[in-house]
C-alpha positions as CSV (number, residue, x, y, z in Angstrom):
1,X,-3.2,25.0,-10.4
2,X,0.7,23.3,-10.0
3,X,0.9,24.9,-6.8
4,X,-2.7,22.7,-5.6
5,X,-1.1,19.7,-7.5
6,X,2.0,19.9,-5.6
7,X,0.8,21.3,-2.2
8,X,-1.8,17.8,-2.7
9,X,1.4,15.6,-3.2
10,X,3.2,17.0,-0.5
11,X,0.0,16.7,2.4
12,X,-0.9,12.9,1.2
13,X,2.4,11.5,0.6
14,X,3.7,10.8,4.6
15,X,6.3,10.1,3.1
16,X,7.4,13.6,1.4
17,X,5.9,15.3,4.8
18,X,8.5,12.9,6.9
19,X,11.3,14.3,4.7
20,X,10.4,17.5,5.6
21,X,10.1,17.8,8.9
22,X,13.0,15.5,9.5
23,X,14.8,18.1,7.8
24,X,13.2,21.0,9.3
25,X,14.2,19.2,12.5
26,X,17.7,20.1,12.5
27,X,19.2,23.4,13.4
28,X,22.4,23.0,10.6
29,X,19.4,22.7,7.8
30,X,17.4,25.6,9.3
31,X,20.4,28.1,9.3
32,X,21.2,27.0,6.0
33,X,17.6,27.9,4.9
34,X,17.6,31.3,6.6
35,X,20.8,31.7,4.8
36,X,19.1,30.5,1.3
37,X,16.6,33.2,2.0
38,X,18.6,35.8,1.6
39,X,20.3,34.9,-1.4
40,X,21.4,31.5,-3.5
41,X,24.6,30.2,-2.0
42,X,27.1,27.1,-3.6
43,X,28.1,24.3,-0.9
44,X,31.7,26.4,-0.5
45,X,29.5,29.4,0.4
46,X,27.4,27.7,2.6
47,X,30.5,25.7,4.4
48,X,32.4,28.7,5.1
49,X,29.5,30.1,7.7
50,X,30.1,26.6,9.4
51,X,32.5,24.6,11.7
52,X,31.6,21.7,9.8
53,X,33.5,19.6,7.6
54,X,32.2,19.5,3.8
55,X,30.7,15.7,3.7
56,X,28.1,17.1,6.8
57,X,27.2,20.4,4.6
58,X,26.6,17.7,1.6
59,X,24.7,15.5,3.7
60,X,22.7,18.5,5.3
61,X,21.8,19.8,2.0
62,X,21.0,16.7,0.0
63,X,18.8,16.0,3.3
64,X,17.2,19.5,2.5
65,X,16.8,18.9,-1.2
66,X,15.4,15.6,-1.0
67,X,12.7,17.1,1.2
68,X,12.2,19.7,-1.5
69,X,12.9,22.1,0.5
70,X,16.1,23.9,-1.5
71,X,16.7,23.5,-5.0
72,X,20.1,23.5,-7.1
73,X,20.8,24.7,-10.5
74,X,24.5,23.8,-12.3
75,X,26.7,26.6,-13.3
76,X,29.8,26.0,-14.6
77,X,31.5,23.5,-12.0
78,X,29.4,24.9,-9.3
79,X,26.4,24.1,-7.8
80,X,23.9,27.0,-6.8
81,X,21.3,26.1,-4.0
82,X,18.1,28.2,-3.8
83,X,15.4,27.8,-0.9
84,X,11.9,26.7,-2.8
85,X,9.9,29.1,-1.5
86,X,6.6,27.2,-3.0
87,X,7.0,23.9,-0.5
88,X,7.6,26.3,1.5
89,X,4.0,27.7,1.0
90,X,2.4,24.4,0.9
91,X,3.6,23.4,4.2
92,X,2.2,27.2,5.4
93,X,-1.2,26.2,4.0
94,X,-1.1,22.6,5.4
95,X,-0.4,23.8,8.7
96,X,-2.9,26.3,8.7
97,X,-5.7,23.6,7.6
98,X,-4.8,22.2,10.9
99,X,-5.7,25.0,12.8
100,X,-9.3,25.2,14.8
């Protein structure tokens, strides 16, 4: 039932769905999700597969995590970012819903 609750929040709040695809929009944020797939990253991680400096990783990922789209969890002094996999799913199932 969460999974309803929250894949209902996400369709009918424009704007939750504008976060998203803002953030799906750029291709910094979608590396850093295909990275996230593979396995939880910190920002240091993440920055060292860029040529970026580390105020654009932090903007790219609180851009990603304010569309719900990565999620963090504090260990020690770092930050671990995970991709949420269950937005992830809701935006598969609204899609689809849109298909003919």
């Amino acid at each position: 039932m969460s999974n309803n609750t929250n894949m209902q929040y996400t369709i009918y709040n424009p704007g939750i769905m504008n976060d998203i695809f803002k953030a799906l929009n750029d291709p910094a944020r979608r590396e850093i999700l295909k990275m996230l797939q593979k396995q939880d990253m910190t920002a240091g991680d993440i920055a060292s597969k860029f040529e970026m400096t580390a105020p654009s990783i932090s903007h790219h990922l609180d851009k990603l995590k304010r569309a719900g789209l990565v999620t963090t969890v504090k260990q020690g002094q770092f930050i671990h970012y995970s991709i949420n996999t269950t937005i992830i799913d809701d935006i598969l199932q609204y899609i689809l819903t849109l298909k003919k």
